[in-house]
C-alpha positions in Angstrom: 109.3 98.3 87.0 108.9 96.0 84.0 106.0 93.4 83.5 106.6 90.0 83.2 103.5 87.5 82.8 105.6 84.6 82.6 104.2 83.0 85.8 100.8 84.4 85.3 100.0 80.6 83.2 101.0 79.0 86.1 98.6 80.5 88.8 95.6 78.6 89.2 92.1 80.0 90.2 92.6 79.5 93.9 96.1 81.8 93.5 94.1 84.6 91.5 91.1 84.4 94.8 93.9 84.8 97.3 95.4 87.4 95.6 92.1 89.1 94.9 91.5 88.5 98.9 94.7 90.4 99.5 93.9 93.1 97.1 90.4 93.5 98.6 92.2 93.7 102.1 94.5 96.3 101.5 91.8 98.8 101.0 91.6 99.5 104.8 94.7 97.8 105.8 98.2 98.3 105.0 99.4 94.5 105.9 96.0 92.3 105.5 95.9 89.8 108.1 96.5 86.2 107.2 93.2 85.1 108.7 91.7 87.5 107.1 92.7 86.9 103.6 91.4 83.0 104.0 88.0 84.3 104.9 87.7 86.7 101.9 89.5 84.0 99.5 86.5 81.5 100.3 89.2 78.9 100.1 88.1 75.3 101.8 90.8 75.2 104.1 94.1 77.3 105.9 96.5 74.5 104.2 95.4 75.5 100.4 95.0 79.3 101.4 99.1 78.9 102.8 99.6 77.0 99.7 98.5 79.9 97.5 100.4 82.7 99.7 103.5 81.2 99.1 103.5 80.3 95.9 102.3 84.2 95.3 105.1 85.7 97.7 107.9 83.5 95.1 106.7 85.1 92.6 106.7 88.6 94.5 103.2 89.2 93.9 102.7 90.1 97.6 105.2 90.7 100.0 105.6 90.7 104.1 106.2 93.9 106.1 109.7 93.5 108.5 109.2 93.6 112.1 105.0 93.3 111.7 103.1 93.2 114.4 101.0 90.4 113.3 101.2 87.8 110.4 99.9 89.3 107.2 101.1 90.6 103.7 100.6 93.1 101.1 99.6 93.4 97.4 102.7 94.3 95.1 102.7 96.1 92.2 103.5 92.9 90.2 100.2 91.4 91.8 98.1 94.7 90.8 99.5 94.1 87.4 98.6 90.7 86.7 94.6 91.0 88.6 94.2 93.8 86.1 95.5 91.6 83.5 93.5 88.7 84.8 90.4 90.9 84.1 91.3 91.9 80.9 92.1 87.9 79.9 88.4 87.1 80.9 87.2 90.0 79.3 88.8 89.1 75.9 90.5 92.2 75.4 94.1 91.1 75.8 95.4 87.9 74.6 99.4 88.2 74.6 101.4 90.9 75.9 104.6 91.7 73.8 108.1 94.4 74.7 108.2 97.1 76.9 107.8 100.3 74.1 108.1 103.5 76.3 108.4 104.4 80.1 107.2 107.6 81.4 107.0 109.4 84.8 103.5 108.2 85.6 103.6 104.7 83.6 104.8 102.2 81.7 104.0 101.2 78.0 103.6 98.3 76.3 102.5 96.6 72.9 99.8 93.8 73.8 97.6 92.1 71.1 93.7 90.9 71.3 92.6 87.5 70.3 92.3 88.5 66.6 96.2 89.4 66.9 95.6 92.8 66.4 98.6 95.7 67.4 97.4 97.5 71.0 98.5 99.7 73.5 98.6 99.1 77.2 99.2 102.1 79.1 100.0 101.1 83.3 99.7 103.7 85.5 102.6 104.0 88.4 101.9 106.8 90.0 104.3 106.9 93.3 107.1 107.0 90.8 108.0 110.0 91.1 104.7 112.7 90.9 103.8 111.9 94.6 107.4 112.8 95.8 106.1 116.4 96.5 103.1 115.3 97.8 104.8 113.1 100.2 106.9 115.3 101.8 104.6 118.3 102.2 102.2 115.6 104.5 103.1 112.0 105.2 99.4 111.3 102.9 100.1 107.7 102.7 102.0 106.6 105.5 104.9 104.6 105.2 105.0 104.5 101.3 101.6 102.6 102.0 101.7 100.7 98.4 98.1 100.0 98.2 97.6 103.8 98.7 99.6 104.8 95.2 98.2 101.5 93.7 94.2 103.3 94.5 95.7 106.7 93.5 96.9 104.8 90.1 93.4 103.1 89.7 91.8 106.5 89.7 94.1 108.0 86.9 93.5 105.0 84.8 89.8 105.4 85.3 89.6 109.0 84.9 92.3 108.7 81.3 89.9 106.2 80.1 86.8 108.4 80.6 88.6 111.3 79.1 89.6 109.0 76.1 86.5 106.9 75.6 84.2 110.9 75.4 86.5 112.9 73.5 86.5 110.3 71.0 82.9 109.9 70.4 83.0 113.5 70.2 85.4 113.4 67.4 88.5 114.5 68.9 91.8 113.0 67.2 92.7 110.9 69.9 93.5 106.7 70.4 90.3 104.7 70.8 89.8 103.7 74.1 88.9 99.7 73.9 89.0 98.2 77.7 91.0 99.4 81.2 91.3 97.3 84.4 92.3 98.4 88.2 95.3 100.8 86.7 95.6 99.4 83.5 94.1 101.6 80.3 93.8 99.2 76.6 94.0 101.6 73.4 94.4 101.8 70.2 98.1 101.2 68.6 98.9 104.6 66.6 101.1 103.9 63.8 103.3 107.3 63.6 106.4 109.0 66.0 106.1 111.3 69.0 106.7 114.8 67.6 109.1 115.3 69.7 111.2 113.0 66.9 109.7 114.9 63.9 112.3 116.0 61.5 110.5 117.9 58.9 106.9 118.1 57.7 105.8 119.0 54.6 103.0 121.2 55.7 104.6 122.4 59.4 102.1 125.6 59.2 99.3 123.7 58.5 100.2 121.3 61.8 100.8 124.4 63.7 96.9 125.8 62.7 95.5 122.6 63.2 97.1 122.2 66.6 96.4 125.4 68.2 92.4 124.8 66.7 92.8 121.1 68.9 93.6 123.0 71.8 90.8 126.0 71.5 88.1 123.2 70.4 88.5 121.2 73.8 88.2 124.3 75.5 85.4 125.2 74.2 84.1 121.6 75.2 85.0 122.7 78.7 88.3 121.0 79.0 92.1 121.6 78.9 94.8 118.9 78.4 97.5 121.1 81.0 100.3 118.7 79.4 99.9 119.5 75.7 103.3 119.6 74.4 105.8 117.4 71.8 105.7 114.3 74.0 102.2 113.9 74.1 101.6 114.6 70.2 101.8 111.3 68.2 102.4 112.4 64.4 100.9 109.7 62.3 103.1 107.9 59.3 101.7 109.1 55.7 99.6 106.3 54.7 98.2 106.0 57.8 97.5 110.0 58.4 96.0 109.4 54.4 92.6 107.8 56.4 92.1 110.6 58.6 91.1 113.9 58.9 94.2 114.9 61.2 97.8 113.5 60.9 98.5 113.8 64.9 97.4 112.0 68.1 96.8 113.5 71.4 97.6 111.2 73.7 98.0 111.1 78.1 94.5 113.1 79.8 94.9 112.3 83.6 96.0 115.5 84.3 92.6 117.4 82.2 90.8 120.4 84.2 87.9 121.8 83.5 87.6 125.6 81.9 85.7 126.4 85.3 89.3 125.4 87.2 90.7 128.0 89.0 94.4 128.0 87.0 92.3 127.4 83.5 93.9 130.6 81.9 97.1 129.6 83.2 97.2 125.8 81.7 95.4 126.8 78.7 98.3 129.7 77.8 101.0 127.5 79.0 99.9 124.6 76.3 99.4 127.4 73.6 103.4 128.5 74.2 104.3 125.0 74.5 103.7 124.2 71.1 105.0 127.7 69.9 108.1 126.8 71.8 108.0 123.6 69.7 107.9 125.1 66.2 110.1 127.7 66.8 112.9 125.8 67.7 112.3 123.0 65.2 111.0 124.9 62.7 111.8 128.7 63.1 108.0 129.4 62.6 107.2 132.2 65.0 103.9 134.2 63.5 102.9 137.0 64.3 99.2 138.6 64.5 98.2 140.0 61.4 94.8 142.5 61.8 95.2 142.8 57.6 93.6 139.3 57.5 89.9 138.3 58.1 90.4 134.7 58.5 90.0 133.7 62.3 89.2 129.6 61.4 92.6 128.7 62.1 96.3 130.5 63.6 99.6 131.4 62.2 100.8 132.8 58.8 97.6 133.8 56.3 95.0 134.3 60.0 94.8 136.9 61.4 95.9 135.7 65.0 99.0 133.6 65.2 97.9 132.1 68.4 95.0 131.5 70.8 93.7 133.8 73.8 91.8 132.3 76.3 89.7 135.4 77.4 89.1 136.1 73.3 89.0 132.9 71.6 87.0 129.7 74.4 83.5 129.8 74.1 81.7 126.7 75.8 80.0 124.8 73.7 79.3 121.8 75.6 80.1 120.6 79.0 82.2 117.6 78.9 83.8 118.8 82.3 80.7 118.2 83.7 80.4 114.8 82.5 83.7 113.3 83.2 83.7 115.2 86.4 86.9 117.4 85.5 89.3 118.9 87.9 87.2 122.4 88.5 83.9 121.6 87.2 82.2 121.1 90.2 82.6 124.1 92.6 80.9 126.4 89.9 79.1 124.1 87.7 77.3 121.5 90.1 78.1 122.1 93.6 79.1 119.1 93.9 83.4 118.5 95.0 85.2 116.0 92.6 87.6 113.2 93.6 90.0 115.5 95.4 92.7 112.8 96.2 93.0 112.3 92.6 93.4 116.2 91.9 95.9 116.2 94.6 97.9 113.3 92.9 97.9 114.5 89.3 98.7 118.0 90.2 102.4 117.5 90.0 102.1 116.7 86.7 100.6 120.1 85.7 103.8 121.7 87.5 107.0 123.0 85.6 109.9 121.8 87.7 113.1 124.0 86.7 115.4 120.9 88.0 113.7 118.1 85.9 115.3 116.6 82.9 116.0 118.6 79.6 113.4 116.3 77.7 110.5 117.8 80.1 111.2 121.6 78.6 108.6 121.3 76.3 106.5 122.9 79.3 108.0 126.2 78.9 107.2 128.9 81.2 104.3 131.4 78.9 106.2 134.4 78.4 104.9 137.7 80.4 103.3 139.2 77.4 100.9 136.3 76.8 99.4 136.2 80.0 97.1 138.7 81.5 97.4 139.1 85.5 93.5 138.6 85.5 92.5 135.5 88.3 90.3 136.0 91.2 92.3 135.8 94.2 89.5 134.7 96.5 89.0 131.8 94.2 92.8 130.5 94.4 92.6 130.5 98.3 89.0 128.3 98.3 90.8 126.1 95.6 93.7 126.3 97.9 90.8 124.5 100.7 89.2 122.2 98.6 92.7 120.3 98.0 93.9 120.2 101.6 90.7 118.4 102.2 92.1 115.4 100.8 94.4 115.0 103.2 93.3 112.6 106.5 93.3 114.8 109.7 95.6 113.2 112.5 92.7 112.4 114.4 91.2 110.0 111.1 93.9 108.7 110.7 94.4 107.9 114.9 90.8 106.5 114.6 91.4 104.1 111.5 95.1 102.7 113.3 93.0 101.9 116.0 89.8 100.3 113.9 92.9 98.1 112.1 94.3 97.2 115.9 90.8 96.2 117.2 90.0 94.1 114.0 93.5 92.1 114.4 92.8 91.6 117.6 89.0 90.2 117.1 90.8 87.9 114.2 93.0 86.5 117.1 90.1 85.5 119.1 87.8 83.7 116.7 85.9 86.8 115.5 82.8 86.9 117.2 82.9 90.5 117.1 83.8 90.9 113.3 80.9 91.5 109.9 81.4 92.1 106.2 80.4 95.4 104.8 79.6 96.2 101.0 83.1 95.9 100.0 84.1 92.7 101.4 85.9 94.0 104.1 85.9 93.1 107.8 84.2 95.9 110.5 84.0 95.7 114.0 80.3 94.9 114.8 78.9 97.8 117.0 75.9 95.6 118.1 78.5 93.1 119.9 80.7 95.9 121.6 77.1 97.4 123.2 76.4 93.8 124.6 79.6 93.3 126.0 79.7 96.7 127.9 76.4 95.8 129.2 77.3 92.2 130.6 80.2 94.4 132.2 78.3 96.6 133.9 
């Protein structure tokens, strides 16, 4: 799905408050009625509100259901894409928006400049691509391919990346400075360098290796693991820019982080340990070995006296950053308190090796037998096994909210005596109303 902002000069402010109305509709309703969106638009009158809905469904911005029950439409993607855009515009973060420079599972990646011209990053989140497949056919979650559903489950990954980004860099970890994110939209910094997936040669491969393995043990030891650390996430900075720096490399894509409290932590941690063994064994044929003759433990590989890390041996918390971005994990045994489980639910996928995806995913190799010890509680996998199916509506919920939806369409059609604004925006059957009428019944 490529951006294209060539309209977005176009829209006036009354197009950007209908499509915000739509947007704010579609978080309790799959196809947001059209008298609905007028309301929340605060436009004067029904002529200028059909005026802006049709200039927004030729640009495909929001679309119409097929065989509907009632007259309404839907946010697209392109919509969600130029709101968070919109935000980012007023903000001042993003002044232009330049080519299409990588595509990934999850999102899509493009060069943007701010209003000094300044080279940025703008990473947009599309989850519903293809990590939800699984997810989708184990329970119909979001029903009908609901689109506002993946665009929400794409909001929270872009929140939770940026969180990740904006702490790990204040805490000194060599990763892109977070500068701005909107709806599913994250704003970083522009790494000059390649993936290391495209590295050639290095000069000092060992020392890369030492000073990778030490990345991966450090955020442990700040409570969190990356569960994707591999080649393709691993930006290798050009020479005169890695001459500024205290590290040459970039880690780079966090949704997927869990805490070292998460049930799977040894698991994720070992399997991002052999992926970048994998890595520099094929690319390199650099595959140390421990050496107890040594007495050097401050880094891994040839001259140390361990050529890798151990979980049980080698993470020792030494602050809790799980705790304070709210990690996948942290909460059943740190606070008490359950984290966003529809957002574990989504990113999980990503975590997973799947033997039939493409050749270029590999650098997730299975962690050999000998590197893993058979050591997890198995009480603790079947309450993790709980917690996640408790983000999944029951049938009776999601009975309850069709028929909310029905009785709010039908209250639209009537004038809407019996309809108020919550919090949010959107509308709620008024309780109050429903007593009085069953009382002039009876």
């Amino acid at each position: 799905m490529k951006l294209d902002t060539s309209h977005m000069r176009y829209l006036t402010s009354d197009d950007f408050k209908v499509l915000q109305a739509v947007e704010i509709g579609s978080r309790n309703h799959e196809l947001v009625p059209t008298e609905m969106i007028h309301s929340m638009g605060g436009m004067k009158s029904p002529s200028g509100t059909n005026r802006a809905i049709g200039d927004l469904a030729k640009l495909k911005l929001i679309s119409r259901l097929r065989n509907a029950k009632y007259d309404g439409f839907r946010l697209t993607y392109n919509g969600y894409d130029y709101l968070a855009l919109k935000s980012m515009l007023n903000r001042n973060t993003v002044y232009s928006v330049g080519s299409q420079i990588g595509v990934g599972k999850e999102s899509d990646i493009y060069s943007v400049s701010d209003p000094k011209g300044a080279q940025k990053v703008l990473k947009i989140h599309r989850l519903g691509r293809t990590s939800f497949k699984t997810v989708k056919n184990n329970r119909d979650y979001l029903r009908n391919n609901q689109s506002s559903g993946w665009m929400y489950l794409s909001r929270l990954a872009a929140n939770k990346e940026y969180e990740f980004m904006e702490i790990l860099h204040k805490n000194d970890f060599a990763v892109p400075i977070p500068y701005d994110y909107s709806r599913h939209c994250v704003l970083m910094e522009w790494i000059r360098g390649i993936p290391m997936k495209q590295l050639r040669k290095h000069n000092d491969y060992k020392r890369l290796y030492s000073d990778l393995m030490n990345f991966i043990v450090k955020l442990a030891n700040h409570g969190l693991i990356h569960c994707d650390f591999n080649e393709f996430n691993i930006i290798i900075r050009d020479k005169e820019d890695a001459a500024k720096h205290e590290f040459d490399f970039v880690v780079i894509d966090f949704p997927q982080c869990v805490s070292i409290e998460h049930t799977d932590a040894k698991q994720y941690f070992d399997r991002d340990v052999e992926g970048i063994r994998a890595f520099f064994e094929k690319k390199f044929r650099y595959k140390p070995s421990h050496d107890p003759t040594m007495f050097d433990t401050e880094g891994y590989g040839e001259g140390y006296k361990y050529a890798y890390p151990n979980f049980n041996r080698d993470v020792n918390r030494i602050k809790s950053l799980d705790v304070e971005v709210k990690a996948s994990g942290y909460a059943k045994k740190m606070t008490g308190v359950r984290e966003d489980k529809d957002l574990e639910k989504a990113v999980m996928k990503m975590r997973i090796n799947d033997p039939n995806e493409d050749e270029e995913d590999d650098g997730l190799s299975d962690f050999s037998a000998e590197d893993v010890e058979d050591d997890e509680d198995d009480d603790d996998d079947e309450d993790e096994e709980e917690d996640i199916n408790d983000v999944f509506a029951s049938d009776d919920e999601e009975k309850d909210l069709e028929e909310e939806n029905e009785r709010i369409i039908d209250a639209l059609s009537s004038g809407g005596k019996k309809l108020k604004m919550d919090k949010l925006g959107n509308y709620i059957i008024d309780e109050d109303d429903d007593e009085d009428e069953e009382e002039e019944t009876k």
